[in-house]
Backbone as JSON, one array per atom type, in Angstrom:
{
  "sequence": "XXXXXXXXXXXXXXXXXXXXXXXXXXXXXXXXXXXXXXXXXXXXXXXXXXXXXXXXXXXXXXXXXXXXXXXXXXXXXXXX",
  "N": [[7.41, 18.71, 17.14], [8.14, 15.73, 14.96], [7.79, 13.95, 12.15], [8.61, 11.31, 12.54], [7.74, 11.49, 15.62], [4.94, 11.77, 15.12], [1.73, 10.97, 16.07], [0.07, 7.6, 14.9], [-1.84, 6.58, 12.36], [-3.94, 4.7, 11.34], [-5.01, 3.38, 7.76], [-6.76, 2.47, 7.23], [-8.49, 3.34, 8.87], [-8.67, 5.7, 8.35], [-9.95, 5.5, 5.96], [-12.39, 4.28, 7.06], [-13.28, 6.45, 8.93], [-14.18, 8.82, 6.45], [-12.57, 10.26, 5.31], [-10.82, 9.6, 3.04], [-12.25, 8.44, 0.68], [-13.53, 5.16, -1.24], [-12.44, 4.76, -4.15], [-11.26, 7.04, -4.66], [-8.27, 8.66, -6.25], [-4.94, 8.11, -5.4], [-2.0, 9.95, -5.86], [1.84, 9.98, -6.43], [4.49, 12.34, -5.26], [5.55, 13.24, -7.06], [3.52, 12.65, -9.31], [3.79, 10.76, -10.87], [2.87, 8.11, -10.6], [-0.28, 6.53, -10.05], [-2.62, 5.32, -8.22], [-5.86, 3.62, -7.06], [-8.21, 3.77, -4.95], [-10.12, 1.29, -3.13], [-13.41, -0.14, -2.09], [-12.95, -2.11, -0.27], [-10.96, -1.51, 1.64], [-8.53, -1.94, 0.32], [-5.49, -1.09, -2.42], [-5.28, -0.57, -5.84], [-3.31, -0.63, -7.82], [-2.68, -0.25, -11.08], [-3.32, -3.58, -12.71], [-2.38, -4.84, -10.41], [-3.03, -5.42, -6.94], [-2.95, -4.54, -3.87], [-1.91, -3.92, -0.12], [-1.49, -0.64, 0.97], [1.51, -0.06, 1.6], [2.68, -2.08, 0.14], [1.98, -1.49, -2.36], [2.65, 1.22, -2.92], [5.33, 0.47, -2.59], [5.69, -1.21, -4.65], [4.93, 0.76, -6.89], [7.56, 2.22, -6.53], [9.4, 0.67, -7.11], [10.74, -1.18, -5.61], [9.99, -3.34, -4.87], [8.74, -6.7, -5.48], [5.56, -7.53, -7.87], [4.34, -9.44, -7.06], [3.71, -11.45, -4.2], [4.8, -13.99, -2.35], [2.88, -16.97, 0.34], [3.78, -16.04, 2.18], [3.5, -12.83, 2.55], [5.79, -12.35, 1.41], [8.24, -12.05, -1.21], [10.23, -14.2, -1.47], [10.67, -17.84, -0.83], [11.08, -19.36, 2.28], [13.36, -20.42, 4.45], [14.25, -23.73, 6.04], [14.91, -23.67, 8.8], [18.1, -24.62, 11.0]],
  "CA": [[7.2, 17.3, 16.91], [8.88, 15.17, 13.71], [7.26, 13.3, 11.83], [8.24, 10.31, 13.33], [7.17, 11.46, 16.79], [3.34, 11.97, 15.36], [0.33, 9.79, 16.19], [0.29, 6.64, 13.8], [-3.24, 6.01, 11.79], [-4.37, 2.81, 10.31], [-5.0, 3.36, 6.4], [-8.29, 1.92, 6.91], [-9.53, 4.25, 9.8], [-9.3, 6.88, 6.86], [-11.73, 5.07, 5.37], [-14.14, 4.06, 7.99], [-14.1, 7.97, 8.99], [-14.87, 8.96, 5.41], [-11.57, 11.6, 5.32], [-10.37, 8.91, 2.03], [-13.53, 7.1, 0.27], [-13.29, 4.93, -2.69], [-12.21, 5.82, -5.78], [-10.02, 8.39, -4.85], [-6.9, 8.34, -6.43], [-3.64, 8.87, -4.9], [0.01, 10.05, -6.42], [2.92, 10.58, -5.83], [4.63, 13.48, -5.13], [5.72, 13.88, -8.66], [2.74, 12.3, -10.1], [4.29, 9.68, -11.91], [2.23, 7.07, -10.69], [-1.46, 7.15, -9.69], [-3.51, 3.97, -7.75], [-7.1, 3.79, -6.51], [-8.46, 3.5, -3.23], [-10.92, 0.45, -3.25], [-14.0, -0.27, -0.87], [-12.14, -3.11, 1.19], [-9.45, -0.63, 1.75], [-7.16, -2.13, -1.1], [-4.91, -0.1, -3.01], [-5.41, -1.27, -6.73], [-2.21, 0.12, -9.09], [-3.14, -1.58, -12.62], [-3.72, -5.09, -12.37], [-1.75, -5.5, -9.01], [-4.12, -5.1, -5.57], [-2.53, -4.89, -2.39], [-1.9, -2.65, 0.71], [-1.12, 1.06, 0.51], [2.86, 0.23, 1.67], [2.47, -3.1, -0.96], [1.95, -1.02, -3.8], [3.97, 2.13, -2.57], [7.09, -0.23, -3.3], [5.63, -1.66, -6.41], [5.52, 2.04, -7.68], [8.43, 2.57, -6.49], [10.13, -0.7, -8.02], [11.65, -1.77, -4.39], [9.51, -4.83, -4.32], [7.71, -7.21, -6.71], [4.42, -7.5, -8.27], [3.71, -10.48, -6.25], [4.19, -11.64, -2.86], [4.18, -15.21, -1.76], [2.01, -16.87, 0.93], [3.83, -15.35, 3.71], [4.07, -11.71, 1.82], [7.25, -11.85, 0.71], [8.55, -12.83, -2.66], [11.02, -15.9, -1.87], [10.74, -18.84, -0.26], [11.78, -19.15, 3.3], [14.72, -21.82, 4.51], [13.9, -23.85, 7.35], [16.22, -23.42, 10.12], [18.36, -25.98, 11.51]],
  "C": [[7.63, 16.97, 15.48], [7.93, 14.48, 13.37], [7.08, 11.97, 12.34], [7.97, 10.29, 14.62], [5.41, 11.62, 16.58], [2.92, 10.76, 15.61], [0.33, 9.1, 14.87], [-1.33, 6.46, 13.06], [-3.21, 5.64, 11.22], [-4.99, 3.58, 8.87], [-6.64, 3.54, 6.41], [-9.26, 2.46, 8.02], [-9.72, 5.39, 8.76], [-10.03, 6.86, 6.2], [-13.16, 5.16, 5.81], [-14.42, 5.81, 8.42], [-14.28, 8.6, 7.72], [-13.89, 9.9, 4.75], [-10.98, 10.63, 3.67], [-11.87, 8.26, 1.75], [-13.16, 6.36, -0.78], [-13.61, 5.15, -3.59], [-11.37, 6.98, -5.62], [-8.83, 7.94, -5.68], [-5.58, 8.76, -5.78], [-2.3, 8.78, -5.62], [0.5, 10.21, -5.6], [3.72, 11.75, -5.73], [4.91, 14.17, -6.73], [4.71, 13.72, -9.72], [3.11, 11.66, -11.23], [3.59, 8.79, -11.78], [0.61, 7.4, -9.38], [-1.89, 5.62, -9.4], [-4.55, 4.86, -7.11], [-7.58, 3.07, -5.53], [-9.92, 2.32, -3.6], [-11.86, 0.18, -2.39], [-13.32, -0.78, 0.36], [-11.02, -2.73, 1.72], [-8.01, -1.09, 1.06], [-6.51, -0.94, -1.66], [-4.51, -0.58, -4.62], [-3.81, 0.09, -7.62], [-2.08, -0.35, -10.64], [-3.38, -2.31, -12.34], [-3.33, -5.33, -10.9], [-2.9, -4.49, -8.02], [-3.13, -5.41, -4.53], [-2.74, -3.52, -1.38], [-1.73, -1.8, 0.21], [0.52, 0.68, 0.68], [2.98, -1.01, 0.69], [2.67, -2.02, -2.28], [2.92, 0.18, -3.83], [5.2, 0.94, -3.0], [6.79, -0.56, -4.21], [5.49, -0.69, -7.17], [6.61, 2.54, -7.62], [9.51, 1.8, -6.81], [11.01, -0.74, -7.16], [10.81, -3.53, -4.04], [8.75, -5.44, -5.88], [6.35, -7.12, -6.67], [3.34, -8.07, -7.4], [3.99, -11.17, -4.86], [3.64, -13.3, -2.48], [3.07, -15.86, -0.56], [2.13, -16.05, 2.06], [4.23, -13.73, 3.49], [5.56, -11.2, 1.5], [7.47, -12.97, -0.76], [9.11, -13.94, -2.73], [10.81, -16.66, -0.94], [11.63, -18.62, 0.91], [12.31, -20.56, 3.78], [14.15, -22.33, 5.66], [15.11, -23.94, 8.09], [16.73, -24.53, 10.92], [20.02, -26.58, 10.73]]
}
């Protein structure tokens, strides 16, 4: 089995079964960058709070800091 053929688990079942609690911290493989696991299952990286794949790109400087209302950074066109 590959990785992408395993079983998928929610972020936040890691939580509710207790296998992640808060306050952990998690790196990255190189340990360049370190965020903390939050009660509400946030993923705090300095000042910025978001998901676990939210902040994964903001450590990995593929996305911005901030995300508009509809989580993305720019404004969307209306169609037509």
């Amino acid at each position: 089995m590959t990785a992408r053929d395993a079983p998928r688990v929610a972020f936040s079942e890691l939580l509710e079964r207790g296998m992640i609690t808060p306050g952990t911290r998690l790196v990255d493989s190189r340990k360049r960058h370190g965020a903390l696991v939050r009660a509400d299952g946030a993923i705090m990286l300095g000042d910025k709070v978001g998901s676990i794949h939210r902040i994964g790109a903001v450590a990995q400087g593929s996305a911005p800091a901030t995300a508009g209302p509809s989580g993305t950074s720019r404004p969307r066109r209306a169609c037509g």
